[in-house]
C-alpha positions in Angstrom: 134.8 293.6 125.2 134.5 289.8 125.7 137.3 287.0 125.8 136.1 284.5 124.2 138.1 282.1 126.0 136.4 283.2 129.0 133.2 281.6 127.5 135.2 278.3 127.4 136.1 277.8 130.9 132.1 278.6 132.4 131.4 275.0 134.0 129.3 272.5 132.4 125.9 271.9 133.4 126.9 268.0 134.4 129.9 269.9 136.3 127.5 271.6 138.6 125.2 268.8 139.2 128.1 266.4 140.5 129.0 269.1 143.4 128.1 267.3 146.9 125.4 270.0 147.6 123.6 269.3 144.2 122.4 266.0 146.2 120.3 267.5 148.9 119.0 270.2 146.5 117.8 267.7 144.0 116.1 266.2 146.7 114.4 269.0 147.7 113.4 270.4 144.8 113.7 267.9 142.1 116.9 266.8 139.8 114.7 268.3 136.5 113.8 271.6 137.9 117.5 271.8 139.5 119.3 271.5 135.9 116.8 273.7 134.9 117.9 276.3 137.2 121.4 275.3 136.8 121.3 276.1 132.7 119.1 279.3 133.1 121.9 280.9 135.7 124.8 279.4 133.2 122.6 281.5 130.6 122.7 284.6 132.6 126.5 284.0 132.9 127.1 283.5 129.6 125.7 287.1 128.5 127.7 288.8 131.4 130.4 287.0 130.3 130.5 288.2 127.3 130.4 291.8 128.4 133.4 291.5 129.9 132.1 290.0 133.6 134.0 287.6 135.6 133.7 283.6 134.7 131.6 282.3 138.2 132.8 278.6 139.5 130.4 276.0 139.5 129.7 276.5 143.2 128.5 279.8 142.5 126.4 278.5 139.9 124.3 276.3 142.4 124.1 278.9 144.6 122.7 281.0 142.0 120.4 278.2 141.5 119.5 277.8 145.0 118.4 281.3 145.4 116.2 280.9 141.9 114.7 277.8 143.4 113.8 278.9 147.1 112.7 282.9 145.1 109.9 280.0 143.3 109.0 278.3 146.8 108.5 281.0 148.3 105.3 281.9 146.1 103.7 278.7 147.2 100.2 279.4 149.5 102.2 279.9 153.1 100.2 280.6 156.4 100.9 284.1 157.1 99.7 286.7 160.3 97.3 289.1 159.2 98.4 292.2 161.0 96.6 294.9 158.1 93.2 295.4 160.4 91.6 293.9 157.1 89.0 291.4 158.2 88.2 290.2 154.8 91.6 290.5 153.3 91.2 288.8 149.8 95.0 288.7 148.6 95.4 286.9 152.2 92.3 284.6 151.0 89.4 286.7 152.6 88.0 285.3 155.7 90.1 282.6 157.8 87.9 279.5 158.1 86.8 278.6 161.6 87.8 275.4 163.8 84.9 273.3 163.3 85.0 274.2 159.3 88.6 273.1 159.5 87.9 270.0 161.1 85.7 269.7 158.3 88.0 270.1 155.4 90.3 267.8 157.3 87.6 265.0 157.5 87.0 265.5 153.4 90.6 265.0 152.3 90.4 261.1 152.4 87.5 259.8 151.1 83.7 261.2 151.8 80.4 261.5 151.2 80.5 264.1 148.9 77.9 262.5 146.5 77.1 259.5 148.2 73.8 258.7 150.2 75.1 256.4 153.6 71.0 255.2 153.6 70.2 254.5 150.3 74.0 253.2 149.1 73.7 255.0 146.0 74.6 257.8 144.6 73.6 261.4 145.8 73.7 265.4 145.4 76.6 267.4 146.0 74.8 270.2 147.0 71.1 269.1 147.9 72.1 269.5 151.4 73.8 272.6 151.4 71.3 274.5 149.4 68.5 273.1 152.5 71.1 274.6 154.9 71.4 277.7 153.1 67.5 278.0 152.3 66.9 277.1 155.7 69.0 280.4 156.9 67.7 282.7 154.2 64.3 281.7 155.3 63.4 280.8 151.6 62.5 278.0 149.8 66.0 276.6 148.1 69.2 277.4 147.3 71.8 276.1 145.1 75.8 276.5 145.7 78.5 277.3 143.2 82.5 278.2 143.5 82.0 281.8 144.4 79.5 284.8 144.0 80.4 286.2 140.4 79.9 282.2 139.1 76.1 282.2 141.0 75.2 285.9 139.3 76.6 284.5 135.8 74.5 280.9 136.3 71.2 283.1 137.3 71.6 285.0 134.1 72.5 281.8 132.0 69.9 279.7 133.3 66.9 282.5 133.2 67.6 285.0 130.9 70.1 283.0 128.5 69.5 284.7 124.7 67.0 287.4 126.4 67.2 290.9 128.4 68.0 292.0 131.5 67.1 295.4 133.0 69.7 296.5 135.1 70.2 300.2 136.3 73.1 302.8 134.9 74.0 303.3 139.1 74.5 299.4 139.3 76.6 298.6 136.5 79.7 297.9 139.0 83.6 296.4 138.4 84.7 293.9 140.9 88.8 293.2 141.6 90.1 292.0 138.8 88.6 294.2 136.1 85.6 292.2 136.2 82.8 293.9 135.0 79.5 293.4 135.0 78.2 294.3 131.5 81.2 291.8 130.4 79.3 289.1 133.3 76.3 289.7 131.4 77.8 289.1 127.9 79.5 285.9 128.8 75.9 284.4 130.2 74.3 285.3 126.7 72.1 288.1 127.9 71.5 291.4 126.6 71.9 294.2 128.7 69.3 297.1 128.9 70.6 300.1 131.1 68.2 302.6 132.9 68.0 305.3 134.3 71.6 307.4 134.9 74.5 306.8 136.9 73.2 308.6 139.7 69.3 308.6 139.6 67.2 305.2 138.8 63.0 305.5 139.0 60.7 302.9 139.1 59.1 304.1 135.6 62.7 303.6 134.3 62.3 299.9 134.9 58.8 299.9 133.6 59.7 301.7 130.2 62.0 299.2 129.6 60.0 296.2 130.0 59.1 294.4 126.3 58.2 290.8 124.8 61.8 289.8 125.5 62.2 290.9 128.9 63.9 287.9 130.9 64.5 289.5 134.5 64.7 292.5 136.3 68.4 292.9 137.9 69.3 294.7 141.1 73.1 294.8 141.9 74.6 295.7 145.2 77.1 299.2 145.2 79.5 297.0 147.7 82.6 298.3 146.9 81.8 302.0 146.7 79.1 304.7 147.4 77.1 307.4 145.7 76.3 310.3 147.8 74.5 313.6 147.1 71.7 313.7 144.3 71.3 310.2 143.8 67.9 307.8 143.8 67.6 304.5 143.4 64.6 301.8 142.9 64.3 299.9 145.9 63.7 295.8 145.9 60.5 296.4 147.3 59.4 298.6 144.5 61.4 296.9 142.0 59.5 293.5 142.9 56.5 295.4 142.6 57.4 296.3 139.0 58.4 292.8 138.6 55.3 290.8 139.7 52.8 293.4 137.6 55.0 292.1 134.7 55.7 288.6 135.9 59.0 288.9 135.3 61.3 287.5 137.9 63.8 290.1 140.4 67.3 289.1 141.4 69.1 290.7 144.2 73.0 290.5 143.9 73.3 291.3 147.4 77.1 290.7 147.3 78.2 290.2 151.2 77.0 287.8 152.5 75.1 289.2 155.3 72.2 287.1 156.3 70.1 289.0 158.7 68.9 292.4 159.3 71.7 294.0 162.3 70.2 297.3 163.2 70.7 296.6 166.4 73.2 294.2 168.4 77.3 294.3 168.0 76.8 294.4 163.6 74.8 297.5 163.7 77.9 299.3 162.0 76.6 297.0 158.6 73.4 298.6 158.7 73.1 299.9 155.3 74.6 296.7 153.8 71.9 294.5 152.7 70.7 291.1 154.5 69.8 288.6 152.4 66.8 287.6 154.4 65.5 291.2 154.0 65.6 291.3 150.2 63.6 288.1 149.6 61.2 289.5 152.1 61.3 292.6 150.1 59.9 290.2 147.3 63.0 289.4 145.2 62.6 286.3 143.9 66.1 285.1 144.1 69.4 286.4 145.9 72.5 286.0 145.2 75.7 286.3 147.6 79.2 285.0 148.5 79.6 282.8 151.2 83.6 284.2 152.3 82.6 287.6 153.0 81.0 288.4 155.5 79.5 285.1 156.0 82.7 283.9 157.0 82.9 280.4 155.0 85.2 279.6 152.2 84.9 281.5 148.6 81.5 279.9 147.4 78.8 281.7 145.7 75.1 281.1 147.1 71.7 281.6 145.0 68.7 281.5 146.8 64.8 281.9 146.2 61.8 280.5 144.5 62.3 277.0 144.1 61.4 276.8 140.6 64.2 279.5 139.5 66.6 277.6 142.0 66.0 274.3 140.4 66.6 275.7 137.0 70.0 277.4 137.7 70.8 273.9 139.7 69.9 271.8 136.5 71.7 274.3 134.1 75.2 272.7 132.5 77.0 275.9 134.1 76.0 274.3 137.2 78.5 271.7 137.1 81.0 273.9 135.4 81.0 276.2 138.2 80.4 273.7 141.3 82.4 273.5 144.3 84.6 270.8 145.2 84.4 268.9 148.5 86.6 271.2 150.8 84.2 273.6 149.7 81.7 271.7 150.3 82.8 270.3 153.6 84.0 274.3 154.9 80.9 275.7 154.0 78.6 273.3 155.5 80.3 274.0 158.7 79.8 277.8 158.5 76.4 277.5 157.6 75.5 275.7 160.7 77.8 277.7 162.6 74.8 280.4 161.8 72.3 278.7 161.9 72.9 277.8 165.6 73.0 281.3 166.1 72.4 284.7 164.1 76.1 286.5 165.3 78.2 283.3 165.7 81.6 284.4 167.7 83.1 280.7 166.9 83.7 282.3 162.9 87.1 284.4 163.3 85.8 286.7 161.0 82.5 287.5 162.7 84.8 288.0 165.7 87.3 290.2 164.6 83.9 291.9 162.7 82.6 292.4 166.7 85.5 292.4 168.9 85.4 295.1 171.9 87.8 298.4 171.3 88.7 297.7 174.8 89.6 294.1 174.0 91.6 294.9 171.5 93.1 297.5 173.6 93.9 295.2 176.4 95.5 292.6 173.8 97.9 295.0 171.9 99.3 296.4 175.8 99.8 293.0 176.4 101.7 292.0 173.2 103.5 295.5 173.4 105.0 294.4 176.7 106.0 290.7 175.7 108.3 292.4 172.9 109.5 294.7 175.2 110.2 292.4 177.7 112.6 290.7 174.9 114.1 293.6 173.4 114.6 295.5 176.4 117.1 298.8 175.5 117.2 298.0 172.0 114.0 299.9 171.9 113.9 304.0 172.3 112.2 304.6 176.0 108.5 306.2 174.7 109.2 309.9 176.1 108.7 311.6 173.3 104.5 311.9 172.9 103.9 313.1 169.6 107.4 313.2 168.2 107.5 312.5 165.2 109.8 309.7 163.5 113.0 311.6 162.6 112.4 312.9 166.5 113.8 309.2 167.5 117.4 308.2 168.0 118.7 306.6 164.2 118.4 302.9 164.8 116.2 302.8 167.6 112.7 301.7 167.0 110.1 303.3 169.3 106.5 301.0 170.3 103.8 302.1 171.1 100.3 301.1 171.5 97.7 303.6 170.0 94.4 303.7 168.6 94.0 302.6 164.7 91.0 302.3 162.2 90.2 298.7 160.9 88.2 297.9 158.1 86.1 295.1 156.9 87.8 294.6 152.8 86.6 292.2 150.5 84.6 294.7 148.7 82.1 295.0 151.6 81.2 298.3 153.3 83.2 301.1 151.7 84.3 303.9 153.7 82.9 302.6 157.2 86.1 301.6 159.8 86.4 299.5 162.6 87.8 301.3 165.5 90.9 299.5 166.5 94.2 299.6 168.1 97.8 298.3 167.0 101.3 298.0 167.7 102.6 301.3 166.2 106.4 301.0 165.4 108.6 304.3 164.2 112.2 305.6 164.2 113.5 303.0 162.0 112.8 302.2 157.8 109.3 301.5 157.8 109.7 299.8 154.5 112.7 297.7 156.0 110.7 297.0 158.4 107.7 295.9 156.9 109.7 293.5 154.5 112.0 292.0 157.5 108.6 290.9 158.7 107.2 289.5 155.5 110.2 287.6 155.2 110.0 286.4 158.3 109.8 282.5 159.5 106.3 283.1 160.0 105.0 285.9 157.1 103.4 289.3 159.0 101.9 291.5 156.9 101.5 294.6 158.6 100.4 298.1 157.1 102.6 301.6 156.3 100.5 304.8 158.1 102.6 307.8 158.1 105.8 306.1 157.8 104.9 304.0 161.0 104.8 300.5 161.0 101.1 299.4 162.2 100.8 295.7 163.5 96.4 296.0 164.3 95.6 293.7 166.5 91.7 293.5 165.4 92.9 290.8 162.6 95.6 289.1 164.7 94.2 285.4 165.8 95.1 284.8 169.1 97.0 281.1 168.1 98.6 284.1 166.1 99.8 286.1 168.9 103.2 284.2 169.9 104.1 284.3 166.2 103.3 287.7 165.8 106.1 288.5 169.0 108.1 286.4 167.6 108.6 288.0 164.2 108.4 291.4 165.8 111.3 290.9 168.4 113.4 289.0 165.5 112.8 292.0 163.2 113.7 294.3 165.4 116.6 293.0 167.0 
């Protein structure tokens, strides 16, 4: 039961304010959003209070406050060490951006010429330059930019089907992160959907049945975040544009990735059956859309390419400003887009690297990290004599490493079920979960992965300006 004159002697909010450390963290976080702390843990106190907790001082009260405060800073955006084997990690923001697109963003944070012409002195486009680039690499006649690839399918279908249908097959109708889906993608643009065929097996005469007076455009989707196997069939965009052009009705290829070229050969032949951009408008689509932070390796921007007169109208559409990038986009993307144009696998975009990087790289690199925490942890660590033990095998308290073979993948929706083969840092005998949240807490966030209650730092997504940190964390984890 509660005393109510317990109630009476909980400080006062100006009380905790005037303590001498209330000063510094004010100033680091803000007199309003201090007091604001300060009366939500007096709140707290009051309800334990009256259930017969203990009165706190008003020192405890700012520290209270302090830990609510730095719990909310520490959800801010925070460089962290991608240690999953993820390439395209999209809750650590997808692809890492590379140095020259980084100077780039840098050089756009002042001023720039984001829609202004240096010849003429007047004002100009935003993206006229960045859809050349980006026509200029899909081999096509223009292209338009937007803020990412679901924003360029839902301006397509706005700006050339808006009030009409769209034939799209049962087998494409896909759900992106988020519980996005496409029949709601379609709604929100003002099309009506027509399905074909079923969820396994699309025809070409499925597409042509469905063709009538209102018929706006014929839609192919990518499957990029899963695959149908066994008794499946599916209209191709050759045929499909076939259909199309004996119709004159337009064909859009959502082909997702980002990949540009065909990569049946060369260090990207393990993206084979993941559609090239390039390939689909030779195939006769009319336009493609993609993202440009996939596999392309830019920031998140969505790119629509094709026939100039269906580019042009989803440029002039008023979605097109709704959903335009801003000038870090801008500035990151233009630098990626050269970065391929200069060559068709460019190395100097981390992504595409970590993408190709050599097994016996990556081998080399995790014995040489392995050893660097060793060399710092010396007998803190178990001696590795026990080859295939398994974790409860290992003395309590004394982590083993080890450096063994892993499977990577590429994420970001892209390539389901194909791995990269990899090797990491493999960590066991202590808490994995410990573990993996000492390290996530860290000075320097690593995110690691859980496999078989092993700790698995994979070295594949590791930068190497990320390698000291990555030591770092590890020996200060598991010392």
């Amino acid at each position: 039961m509660s005393d109510p004159a317990a109630l009476s002697r909980l400080p006062a909010v100006d009380a905790v304010l005037r303590l001498p450390d209330a000063d510094a963290l004010a100033g680091e976080h803000g007199r309003q959003r201090l007091a604001t702390a300060v009366r939500d843990e007096l709140a707290q106190a009051r309800a334990r209070v009256r259930a017969g907790g203990e009165v706190p001082t008003a020192a405890e009260v700012l520290d209270d406050a302090r830990t609510r405060l730095d719990s909310a800073a520490a959800r801010r955006v925070r460089r962290v060490v991608n240690a999953t084997g993820v390439v395209v990690h999209t809750n650590l923001g997808r692809a890492p951006l590379s140095d020259a697109a980084r100077r780039a963003v840098t050089e756009a944070l002042g001023y720039a010429t984001v829609e202004y012409d240096l010849d003429t002195g007047e004002r100009g486009s935003r993206t006229g330059h960045l859809g050349d680039l980006a026509a200029e690499l899909c081999g096509t006649e223009a292209a338009t930019t937007v803020n990412n690839g679901a924003a360029g399918l839902l301006l397509v279908l706005a700006a050339l089907a808006g009030g009409r249908e769209v034939v799209v097959s049962r087998g494409e109708l896909i759900e992106i992160g988020g519980s996005f889906r496409l029949p709601d993608v379609m709604t929100m643009a003002g099309v009506r959907l027509v399905e074909v065929g079923t969820t396994n097996r699309t025809r070409p005469d499925d597409y042509r049945d469905a063709i009538g007076p209102d018929t706006a455009l014929l839609l192919k989707v990518h499957r990029s975040n899963f695959r149908q196997v066994g008794f499946t069939r599916e209209v191709t965009t050759a045929e499909l544009a076939a259909i199309g052009r004996a119709a004159s009705i337009p064909v859009v290829h959502d082909t997702g990735s980002g990949l540009i070229h065909d990569v049946a050969d060369g260090p990207l032949a393990a993206f084979a059956d993941e559609p090239p951009a390039r390939r689909a408008l030779a195939d006769g689509a009319d336009v493609v859309v993609f993202s440009g932070d996939k596999l392309l390796g830019g920031p998140q921007a969505g790119i629509v390419a094709g026939r100039r007169a269906l580019v042009d109208r989803c440029a002039r559409h008023p979605l097109a400003r709704a959903l335009r990038i801003d000038k870090l986009q801008r500035a990151a993307l233009e630098a990626t887009l050269l970065a391929h144009l200069r060559n068709a696998v460019p190395t100097d975009v981390p992504s595409v690297a970590m993408l190709t990087a050599d097994p016996d790289a990556l081998r080399a690199r995790a014995e040489a990290l392995a050893a660097r925490v060793r060399g710092q942890l010396g007998d803190r660590l178990a001696v590795d004599d026990l080859a295939g033990a398994s974790s409860s095998d290992v003395p309590h308290g004394r982590p083993r490493l080890r450096v063994e073979p892993t499977d990577g993948v590429v994420g970001g929706g892209a390539l389901p079920g194909t791995t990269l083969p990899s090797w990491g840092l493999v960590i066991d005998g202590v808490d994995p979960d410990r573990l993996a949240a000492r390290l996530r807490h860290g000075e320097v966030p690593v995110v690691c992965r859980i496999e078989r209650d092993r700790v698995i730092a994979d070295v594949r997504t590791v930068a190497s300006d990320d390698e000291q940190e990555l030591v770092a964390m590890l020996v200060a984890a598991l010392g």
